[in-house]
N, C-alpha and C positions, 0 to 999 in steps of 0.2 A: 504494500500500500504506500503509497506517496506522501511526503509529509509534506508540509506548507510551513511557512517562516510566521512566526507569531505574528498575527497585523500590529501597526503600531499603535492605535487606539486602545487593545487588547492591554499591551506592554507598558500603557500611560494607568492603566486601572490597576495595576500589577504594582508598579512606581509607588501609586496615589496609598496604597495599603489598602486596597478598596477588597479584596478577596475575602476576608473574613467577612465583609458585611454583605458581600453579595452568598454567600455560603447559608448566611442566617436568612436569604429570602426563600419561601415556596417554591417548589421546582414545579414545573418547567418555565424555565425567565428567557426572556429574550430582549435584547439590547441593542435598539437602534440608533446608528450614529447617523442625525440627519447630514453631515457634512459630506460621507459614505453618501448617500442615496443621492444627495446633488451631482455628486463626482462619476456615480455611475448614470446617471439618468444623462448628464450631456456625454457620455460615451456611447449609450445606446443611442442618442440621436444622432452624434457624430456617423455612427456607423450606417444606420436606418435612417438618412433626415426626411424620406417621405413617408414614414410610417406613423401613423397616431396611436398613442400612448393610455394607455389605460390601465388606472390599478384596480383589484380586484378588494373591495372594503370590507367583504365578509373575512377577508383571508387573517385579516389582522387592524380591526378600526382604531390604530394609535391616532387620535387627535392632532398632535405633532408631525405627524408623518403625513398626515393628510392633508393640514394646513401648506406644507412645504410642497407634497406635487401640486396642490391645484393651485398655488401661486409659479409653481413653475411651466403650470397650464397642462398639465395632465387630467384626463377625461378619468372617469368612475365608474365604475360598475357595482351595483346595489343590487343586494337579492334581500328576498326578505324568507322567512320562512315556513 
């Protein structure tokens, strides 16, 4: 299996002493770096610039996350249940 280089975000939470306290949250955590999601969102458009972009809100409704695509003008997708 292939390793990967610790991201540097990762290695600044690691820096910060933040492991114990993220240790003491309910699993399963997930941790978004909106600056990550800028960084890739103009790489996918770099790459695709005629394709329109849409995130999927059921997959994961971070308010943060949300707020940053759709001011970076990414479209939505809502399902309800």
């Amino acid at each position: 299996m292939p390793t990967r280089a610790v991201p540097t975000h990762v290695r600044e939470l690691l820096r910060l002493g933040a492991l114990p306290a993220l240790r003491a949250i309910p699993t399963p955590l997930m941790l978004v770096d909106l600056g990550v999601v800028a960084r890739r969102l103009a790489q996918l458009r770099a790459l695709l610039p005629k394709a329109r972009v849409f995130y999927g809100v059921g997959a994961q409704p971070l308010r943060p996350l949300i707020a940053e695509l759709g001011a970076a003008g990414v479209g939505f997708n809502v399902t309800t249940r």
